[in-house]
C-alpha positions as semicolon CSV with decimal commas, in nm:
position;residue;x (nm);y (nm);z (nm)
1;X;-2,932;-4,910;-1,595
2;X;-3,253;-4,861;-1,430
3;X;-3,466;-5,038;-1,688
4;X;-3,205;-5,315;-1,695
5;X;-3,256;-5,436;-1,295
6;X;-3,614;-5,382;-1,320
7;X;-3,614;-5,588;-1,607
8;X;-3,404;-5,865;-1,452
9;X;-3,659;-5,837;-1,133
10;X;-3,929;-5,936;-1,347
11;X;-3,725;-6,207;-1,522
12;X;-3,659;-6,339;-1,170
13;X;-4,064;-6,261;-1,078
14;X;-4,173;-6,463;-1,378
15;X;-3,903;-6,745;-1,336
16;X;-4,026;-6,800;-0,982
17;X;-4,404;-6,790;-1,072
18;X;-4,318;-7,035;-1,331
19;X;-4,186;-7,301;-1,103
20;X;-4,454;-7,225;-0,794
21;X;-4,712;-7,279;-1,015
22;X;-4,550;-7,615;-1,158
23;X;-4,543;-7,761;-0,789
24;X;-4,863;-7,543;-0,628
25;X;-5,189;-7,717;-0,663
26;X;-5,381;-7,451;-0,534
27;X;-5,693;-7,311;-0,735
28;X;-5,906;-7,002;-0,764
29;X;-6,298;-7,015;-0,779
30;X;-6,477;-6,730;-0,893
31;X;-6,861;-6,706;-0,859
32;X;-7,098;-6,477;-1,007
33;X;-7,394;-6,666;-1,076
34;X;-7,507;-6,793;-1,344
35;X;-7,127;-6,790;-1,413
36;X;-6,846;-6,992;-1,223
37;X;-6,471;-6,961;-1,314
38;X;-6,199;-7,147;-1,192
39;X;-5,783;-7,050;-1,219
40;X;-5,519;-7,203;-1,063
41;X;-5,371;-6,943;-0,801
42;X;-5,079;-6,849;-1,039
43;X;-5,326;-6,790;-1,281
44;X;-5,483;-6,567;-1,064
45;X;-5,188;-6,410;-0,954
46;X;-5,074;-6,298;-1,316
47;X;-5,428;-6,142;-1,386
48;X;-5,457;-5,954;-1,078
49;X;-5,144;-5,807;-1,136
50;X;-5,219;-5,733;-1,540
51;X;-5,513;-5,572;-1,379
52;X;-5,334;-5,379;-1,119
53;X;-5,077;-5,234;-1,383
54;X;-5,343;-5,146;-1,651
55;X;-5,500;-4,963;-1,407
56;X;-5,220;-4,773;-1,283
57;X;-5,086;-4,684;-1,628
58;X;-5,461;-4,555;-1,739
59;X;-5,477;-4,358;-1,444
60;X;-5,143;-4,207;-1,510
61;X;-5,216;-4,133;-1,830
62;X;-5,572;-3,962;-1,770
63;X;-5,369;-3,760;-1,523
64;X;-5,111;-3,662;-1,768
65;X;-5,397;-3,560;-2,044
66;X;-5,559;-3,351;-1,793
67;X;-5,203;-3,166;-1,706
68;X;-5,098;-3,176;-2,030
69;X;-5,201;-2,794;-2,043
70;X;-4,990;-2,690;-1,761
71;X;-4,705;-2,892;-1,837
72;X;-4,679;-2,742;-2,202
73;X;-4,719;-2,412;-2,032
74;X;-4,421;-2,492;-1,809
75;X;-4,190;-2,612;-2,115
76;X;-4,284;-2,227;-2,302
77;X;-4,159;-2,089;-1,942
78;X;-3,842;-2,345;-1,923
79;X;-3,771;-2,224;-2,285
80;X;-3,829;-1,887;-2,234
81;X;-3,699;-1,839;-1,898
82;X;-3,365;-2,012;-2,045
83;X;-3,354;-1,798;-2,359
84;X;-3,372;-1,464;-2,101
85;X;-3,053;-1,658;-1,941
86;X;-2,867;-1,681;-2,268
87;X;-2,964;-1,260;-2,381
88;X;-2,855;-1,155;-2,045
89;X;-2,550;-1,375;-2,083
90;X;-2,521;-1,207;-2,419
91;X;-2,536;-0,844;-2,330
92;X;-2,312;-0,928;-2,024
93;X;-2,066;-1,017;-2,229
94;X;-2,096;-0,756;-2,504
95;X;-2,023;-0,552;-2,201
96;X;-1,722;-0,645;-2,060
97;X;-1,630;-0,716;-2,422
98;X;-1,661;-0,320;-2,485
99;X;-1,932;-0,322;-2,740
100;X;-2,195;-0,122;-2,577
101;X;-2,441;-0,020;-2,809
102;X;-2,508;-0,457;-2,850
103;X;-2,506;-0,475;-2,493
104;X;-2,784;-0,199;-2,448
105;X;-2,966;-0,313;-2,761
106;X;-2,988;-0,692;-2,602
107;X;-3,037;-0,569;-2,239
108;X;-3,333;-0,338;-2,356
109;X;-3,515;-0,655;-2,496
110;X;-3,502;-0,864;-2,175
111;X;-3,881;-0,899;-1,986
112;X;-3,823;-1,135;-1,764
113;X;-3,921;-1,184;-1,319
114;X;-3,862;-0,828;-1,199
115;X;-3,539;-0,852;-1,023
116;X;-3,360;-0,988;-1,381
117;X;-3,532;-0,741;-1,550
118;X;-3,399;-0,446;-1,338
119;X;-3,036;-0,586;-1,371
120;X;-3,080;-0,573;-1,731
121;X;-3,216;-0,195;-1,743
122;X;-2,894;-0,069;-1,519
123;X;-2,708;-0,292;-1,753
124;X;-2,860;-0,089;-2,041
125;X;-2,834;0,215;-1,844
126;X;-2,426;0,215;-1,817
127;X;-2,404;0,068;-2,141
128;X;-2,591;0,420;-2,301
129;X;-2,381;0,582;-2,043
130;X;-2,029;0,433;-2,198
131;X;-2,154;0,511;-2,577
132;X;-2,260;0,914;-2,399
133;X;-2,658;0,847;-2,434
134;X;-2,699;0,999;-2,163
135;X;-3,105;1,077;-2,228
136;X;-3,132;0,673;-2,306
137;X;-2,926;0,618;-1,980
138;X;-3,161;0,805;-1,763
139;X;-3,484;0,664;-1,893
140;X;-3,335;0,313;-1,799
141;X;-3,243;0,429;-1,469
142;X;-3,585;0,570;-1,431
143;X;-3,709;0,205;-1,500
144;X;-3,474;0,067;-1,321
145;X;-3,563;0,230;-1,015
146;X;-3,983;0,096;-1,016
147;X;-3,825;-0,203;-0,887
148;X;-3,876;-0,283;-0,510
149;X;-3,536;-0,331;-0,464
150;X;-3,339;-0,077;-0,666
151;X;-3,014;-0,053;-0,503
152;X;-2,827;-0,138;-0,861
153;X;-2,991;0,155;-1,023
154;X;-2,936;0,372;-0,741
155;X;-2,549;0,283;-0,723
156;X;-2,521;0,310;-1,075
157;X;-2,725;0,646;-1,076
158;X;-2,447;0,777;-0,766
159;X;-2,191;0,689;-0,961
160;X;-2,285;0,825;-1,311
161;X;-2,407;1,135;-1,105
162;X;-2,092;1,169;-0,952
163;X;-1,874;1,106;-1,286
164;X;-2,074;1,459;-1,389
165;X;-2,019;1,654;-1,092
166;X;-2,377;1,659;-0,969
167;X;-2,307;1,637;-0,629
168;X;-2,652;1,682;-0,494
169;X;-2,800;1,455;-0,769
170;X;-2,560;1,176;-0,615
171;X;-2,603;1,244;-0,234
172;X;-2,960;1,195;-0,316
173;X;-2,922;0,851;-0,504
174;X;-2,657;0,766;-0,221
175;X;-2,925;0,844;0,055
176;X;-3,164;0,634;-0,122
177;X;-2,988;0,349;-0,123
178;X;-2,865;0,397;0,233
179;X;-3,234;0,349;0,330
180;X;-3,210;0,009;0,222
181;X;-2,866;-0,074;0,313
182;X;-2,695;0,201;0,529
183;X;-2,411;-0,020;0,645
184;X;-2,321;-0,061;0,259
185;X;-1,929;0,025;0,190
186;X;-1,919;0,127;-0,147
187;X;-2,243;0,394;-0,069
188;X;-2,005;0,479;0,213
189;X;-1,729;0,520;0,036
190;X;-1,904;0,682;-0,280
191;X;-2,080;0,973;-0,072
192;X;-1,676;1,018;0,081
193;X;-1,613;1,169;-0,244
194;X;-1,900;1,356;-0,251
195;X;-1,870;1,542;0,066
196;X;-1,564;1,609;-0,004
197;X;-1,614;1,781;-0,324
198;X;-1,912;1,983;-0,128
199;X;-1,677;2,058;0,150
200;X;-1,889;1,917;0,408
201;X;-1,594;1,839;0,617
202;X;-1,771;1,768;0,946
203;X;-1,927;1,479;0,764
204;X;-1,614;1,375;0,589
205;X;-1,466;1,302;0,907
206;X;-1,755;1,093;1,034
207;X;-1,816;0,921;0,760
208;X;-1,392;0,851;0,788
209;X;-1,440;0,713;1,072
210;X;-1,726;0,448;0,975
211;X;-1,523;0,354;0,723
212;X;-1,210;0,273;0,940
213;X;-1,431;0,072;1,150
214;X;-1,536;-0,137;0,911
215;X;-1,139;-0,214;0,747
216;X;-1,265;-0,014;0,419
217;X;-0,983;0,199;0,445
218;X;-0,631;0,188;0,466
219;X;-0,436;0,371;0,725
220;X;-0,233;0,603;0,454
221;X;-0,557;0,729;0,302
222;X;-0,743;0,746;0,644
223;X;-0,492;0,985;0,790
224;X;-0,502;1,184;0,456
225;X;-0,855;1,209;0,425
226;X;-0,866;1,337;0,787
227;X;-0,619;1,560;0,747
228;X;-0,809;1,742;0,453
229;X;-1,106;1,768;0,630
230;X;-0,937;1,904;0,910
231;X;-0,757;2,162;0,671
232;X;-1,082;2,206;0,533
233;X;-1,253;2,308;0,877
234;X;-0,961;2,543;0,953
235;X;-1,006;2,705;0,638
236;X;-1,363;2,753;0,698
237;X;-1,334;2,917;1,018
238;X;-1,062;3,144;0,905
239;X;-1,155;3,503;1,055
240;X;-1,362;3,356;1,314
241;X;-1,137;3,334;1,629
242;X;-1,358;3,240;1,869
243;X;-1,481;2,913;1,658
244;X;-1,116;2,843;1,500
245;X;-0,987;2,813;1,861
246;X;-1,293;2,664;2,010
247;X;-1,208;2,325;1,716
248;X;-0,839;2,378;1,760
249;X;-0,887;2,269;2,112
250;X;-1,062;1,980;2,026
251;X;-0,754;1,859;1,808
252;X;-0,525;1,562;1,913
253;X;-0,136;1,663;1,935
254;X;-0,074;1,423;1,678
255;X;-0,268;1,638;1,449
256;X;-0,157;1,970;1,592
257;X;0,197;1,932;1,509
258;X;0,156;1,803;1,127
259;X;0,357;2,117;0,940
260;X;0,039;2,130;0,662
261;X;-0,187;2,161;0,953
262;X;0,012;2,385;1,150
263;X;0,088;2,651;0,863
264;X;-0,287;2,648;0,795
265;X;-0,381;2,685;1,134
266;X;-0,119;3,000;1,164
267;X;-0,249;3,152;0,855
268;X;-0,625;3,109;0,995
269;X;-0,538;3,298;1,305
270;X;-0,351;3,525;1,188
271;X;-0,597;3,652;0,966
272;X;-0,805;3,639;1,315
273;X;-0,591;3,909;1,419
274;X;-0,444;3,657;1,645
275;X;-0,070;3,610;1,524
276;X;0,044;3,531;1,905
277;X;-0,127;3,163;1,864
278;X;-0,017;3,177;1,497
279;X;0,350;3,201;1,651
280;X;0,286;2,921;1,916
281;X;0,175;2,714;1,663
282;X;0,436;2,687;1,452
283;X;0,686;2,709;1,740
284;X;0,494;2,387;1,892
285;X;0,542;2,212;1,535
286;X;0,920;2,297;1,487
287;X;0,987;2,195;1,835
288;X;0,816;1,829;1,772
289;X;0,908;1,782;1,435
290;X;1,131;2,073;1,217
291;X;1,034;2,154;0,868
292;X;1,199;2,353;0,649
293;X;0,850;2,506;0,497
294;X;0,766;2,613;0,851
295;X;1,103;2,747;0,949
296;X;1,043;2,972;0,617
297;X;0,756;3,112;0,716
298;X;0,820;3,151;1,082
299;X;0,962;3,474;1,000
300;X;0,606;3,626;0,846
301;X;0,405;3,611;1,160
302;X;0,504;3,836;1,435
303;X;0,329;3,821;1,773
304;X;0,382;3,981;2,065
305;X;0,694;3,967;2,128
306;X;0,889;3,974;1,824
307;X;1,261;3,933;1,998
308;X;1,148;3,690;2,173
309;X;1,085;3,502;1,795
310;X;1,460;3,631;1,708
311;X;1,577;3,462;2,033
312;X;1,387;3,104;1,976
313;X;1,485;3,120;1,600
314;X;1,886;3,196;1,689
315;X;1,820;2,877;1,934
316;X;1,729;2,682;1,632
317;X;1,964;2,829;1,385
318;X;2,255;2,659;1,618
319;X;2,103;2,319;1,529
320;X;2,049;2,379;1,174
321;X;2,319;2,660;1,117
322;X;2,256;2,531;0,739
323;X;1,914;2,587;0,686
324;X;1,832;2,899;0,435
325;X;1,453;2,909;0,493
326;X;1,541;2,995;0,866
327;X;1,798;3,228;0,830
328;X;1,546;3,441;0,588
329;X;1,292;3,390;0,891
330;X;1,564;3,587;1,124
331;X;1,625;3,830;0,815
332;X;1,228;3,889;0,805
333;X;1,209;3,954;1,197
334;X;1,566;4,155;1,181
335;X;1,392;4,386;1,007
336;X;1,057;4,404;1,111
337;X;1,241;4,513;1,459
338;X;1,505;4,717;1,244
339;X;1,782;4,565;1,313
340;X;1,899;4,622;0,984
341;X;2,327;4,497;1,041
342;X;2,104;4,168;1,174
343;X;1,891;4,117;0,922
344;X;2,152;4,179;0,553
345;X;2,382;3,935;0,784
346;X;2,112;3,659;0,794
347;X;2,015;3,732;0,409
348;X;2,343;3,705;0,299
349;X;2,386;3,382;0,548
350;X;2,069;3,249;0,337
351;X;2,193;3,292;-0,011
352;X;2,523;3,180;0,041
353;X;2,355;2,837;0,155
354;X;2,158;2,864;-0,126
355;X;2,060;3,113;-0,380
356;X;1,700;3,233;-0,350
357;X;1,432;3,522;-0,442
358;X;1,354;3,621;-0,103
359;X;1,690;3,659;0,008
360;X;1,802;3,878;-0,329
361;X;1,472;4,086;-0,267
362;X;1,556;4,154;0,091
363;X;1,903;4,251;0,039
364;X;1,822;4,447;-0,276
365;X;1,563;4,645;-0,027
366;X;1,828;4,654;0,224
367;X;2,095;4,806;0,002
368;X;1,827;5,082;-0,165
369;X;1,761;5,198;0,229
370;X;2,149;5,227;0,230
371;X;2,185;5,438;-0,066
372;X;2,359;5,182;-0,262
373;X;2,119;5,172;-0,582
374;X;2,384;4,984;-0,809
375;X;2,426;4,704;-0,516
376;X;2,021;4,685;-0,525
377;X;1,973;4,635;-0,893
378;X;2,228;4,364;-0,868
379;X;2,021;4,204;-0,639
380;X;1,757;4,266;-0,813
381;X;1,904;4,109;-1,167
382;X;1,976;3,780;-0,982
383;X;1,651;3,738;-0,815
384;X;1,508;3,751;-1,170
385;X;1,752;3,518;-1,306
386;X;1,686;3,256;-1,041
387;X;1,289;3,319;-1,113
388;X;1,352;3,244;-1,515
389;X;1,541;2,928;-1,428
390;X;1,290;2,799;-1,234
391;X;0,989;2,915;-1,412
């Protein structure tokens, strides 16, 4: 199209030339003596401009023989840059297509501009990792990672570090790439896992809570994951009163009363020596929310006063005269206090709601006190019948 107007330019050009010159008498004299030379001014006109073109078009060419060089030098780029484009394309797809040993062998033969050619080593890198070469895979990481901006390789390296259970090996790839980007997500999200797996629960929650700020998390599995790492902290200070209470203080309600937390908690301080708080505890959780796993163990912590426990439990029993975990609870305190009438009442309460182990054992142990040995085997015989049905 472009040669077509320009063509129909100079048609006009020559067409209007044509008929000036027909109807212009002007002339051209040119002196150089001896010579003289005289054109009409078309004449002129047409040779200054045959001039002006051949010049331009030798100068343009004398400027394309002295680039020629550089511009065949450019085309070998073009051509290889764009045969780089279609192996990486290649071993992309030989990839995601699941054929990994074509992707690595392709990937390993890109050299290309440094940033392509570090993508291509981490390409190669979980490519050997997928077809478990693992020596190949960490040679390409190792390559990988010369780049000045390794953050593939070092998310790659987390994560295959991680997949193995080397826990320091990715916390140390994870900090590495934090350096360069320490507001990245995934990193974030990655090194989660891995404090949690170290049981580094102080920085579990920290990191929980970076997380939720940035809407990486959803609310289910923020509340778990703070949950474990609060369990996790309450372990860890089991035995150590002073420090269990000192971050049991710190705790909102909202975390207090969650039964997991709570029977955790009572365990930790009883094994304190402090069973009073263990008590309070769960007393504070059944009174917010009741739980039929707390209400069974209620019964196995005994503070200081124990009938007060038998008088808060009876309270309870009137508003869930059906629950068998609590009536064991009363059977347990019955007869940590002796109140042995009390406590084969509330066992026998408990397995007529529902047969269980506890309550067979306790009234077996009851009735061999009594002197009733054939009434204790009995007991004994259907506590191990409900054990093989479950088992």
């Amino acid at each position: 199209m472009r040669w077509l107007v320009t063509l129909l330019v100079v048609a006009i050009v020559a067409v209007a030339l044509a008929i000036a010159g027909r109807y212009d008498p002007g002339y051209v004299v040119l002196v150089f003596p001896p010579w003289r030379a005289e054109l009409s001014f078309v004449s002129f006109v047409l040779l200054l401009t045959v001039l002006i073109t051949g010049a331009y078009l030798i100068t343009r060419l004398a400027i394309t023989t002295l680039n020629l060089p550089r511009i065949v030098k450019e085309r070998q780029a073009r051509k290889e840059a764009e045969r780089q484009n279609a192996n990486f394309t290649e071993a992309l797809a030989a990839y995601l297509e699941g054929r990994f040993q074509d992707a690595e062998k392709i990937a390993t033969r890109l050299v290309a501009e440094p940033k392509r050619e570090m993508l291509a080593r981490v390409l190669a890198a979980r490519a050997a990792h997928e077809s478990r070469a693992y020596g190949r895979r960490d040679v390409y990481l190792s390559e990988a990672k010369e780049n000045e901006n390794p953050l593939a390789a070092l998310y790659a390296e987390a994560e295959e570090k991680l997949e193995a259970r080397d826990y320091p090996g990715a916390l140390a790839a994870i900090d590495a790439g934090k350096v360069m980007v320490p507001a990245h997500t995934a990193l974030l999200r990655m090194e989660l896992k891995v404090r949690q797996q170290l049981g580094q629960w102080d920085e579990v929650l920290k990191l929980a809570e970076k997380l939720a700020k940035a809407n990486a998390l959803d609310e289910a599995t923020l509340d778990h994951t703070r949950r474990a790492a609060h369990l996790g902290n309450i372990k860890r200070r089991s035995g150590d009163g002073r420090g269990l209470l000192e971050y049991w203080k710190k705790l909102p309600n909202s975390v207090k009363t969650h039964s997991g937390i709570a029977l955790e908690a009572a365990n930790a301080f009883a094994a304190s020596g402090d069973s009073s708080t263990a008590v309070e505890i769960l007393e504070t959780s059944l009174e917010k929310n009741w739980d039929e796993t707390l209400a069974e163990h209620y019964g196995q912590f005994v503070g200081q006063d124990p009938l007060a426990q038998i008088e808060q439990a009876e309270k309870w029993l009137a508003k869930h005269p059906r629950d068998g975990a609590l009536l064991m609870s009363l059977a347990d305190l019955c007869a940590h206090e002796k109140l042995w009438g009390k406590a084969q009442s509330y066992a026998e309460a408990s397995i007529a709601v529902a047969p269980n182990v506890d309550g067979h054992l306790a009234l077996a142990a009851f009735k061999e006190q009594a002197g009733q040995p054939s009434e204790a085997c009995k007991h004994m015989r259907k506590a191990l019948e409900i054990c093989r049905k479950t088992s």
